[in-house]
N, C-alpha and C positions, 0 to 999 in steps of 0.2 A: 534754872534750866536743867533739863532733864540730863544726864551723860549717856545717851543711849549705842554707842561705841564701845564704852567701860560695858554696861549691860551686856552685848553682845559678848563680849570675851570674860564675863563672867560664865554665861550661861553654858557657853564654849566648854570651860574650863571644870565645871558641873558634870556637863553631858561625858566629855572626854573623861573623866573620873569613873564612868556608868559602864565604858566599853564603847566601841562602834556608835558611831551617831546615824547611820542605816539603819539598824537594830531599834536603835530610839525613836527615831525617824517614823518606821513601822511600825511600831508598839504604839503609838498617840494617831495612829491613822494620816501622818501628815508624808509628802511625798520627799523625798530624802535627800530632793534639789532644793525644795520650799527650806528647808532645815539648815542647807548650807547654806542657802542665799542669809538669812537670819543671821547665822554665826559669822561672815564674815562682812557685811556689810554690819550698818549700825541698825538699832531694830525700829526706825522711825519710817521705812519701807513696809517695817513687816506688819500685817492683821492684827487687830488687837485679838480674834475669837486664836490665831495661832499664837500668839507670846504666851495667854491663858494657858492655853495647853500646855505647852512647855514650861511656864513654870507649873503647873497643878503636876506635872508628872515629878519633876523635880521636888515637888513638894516644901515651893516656896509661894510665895503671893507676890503677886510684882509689887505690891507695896515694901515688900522686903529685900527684893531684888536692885529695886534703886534706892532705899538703903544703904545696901552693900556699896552701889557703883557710888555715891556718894561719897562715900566716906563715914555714913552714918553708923554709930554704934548700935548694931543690933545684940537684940537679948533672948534670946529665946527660950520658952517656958518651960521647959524639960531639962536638965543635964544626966546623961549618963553615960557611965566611962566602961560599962562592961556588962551583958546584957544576956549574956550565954546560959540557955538551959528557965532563963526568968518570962514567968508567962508575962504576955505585953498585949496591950490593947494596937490595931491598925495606926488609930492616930499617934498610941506613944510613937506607936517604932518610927513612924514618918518624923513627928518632932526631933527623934534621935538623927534620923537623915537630914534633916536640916541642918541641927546643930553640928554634926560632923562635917558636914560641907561648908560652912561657915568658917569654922575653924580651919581648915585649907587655904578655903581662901586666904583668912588674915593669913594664915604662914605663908603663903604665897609675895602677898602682899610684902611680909618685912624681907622678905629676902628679895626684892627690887631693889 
């Protein structure tokens, strides 16, 4: 069974990480009530074409999103700890965003 609760206050806690979830809201074209109705409800209300969105801007896959809400260890393909001045391909730096927000999370997670 999916945790789409955990998902929601994951995504929450992503978006919140990013700045403004208006701003975010705005930038994916999505309306910035649609966005919080999402984050504080569980997302089994919300559209599938709007979860996409938000994770594709997050630059996760909802396959890795409930993952996360799971419990499941994720691994992601890329690590890098310092990146300054180093030419990067679009997909590295997004992989680098993943992995950086992943790693929040778990820190988030042990300090529960």
């Amino acid at each position: 069974m999916r945790n789409t609760t955990r998902m929601s206050e994951i995504l929450a806690e992503m978006i919140d990480q990013r700045g403004s979830r208006r701003a975010f809201a705005e930038k994916i074209g999505m309306p910035p009530t649609t966005l919080q109705s999402m984050l504080t409800r569980d997302l089994s209300r919300a559209s599938v074409t709007n979860v996409v969105d938000v994770c594709r801007e997050l630059s996760i896959t909802v396959e890795e999103l409930e993952a996360m809400a799971s419990g499941e260890h994720y691994e992601p393909e890329t690590i890098a700890a310092h990146h300054e001045g180093e030419q990067w391909t679009e997909e590295e730096l997004e992989e680098i965003e993943r992995f950086k927000a992943f790693v929040r999370l778990k820190r988030k997670d042990k300090e529960q």
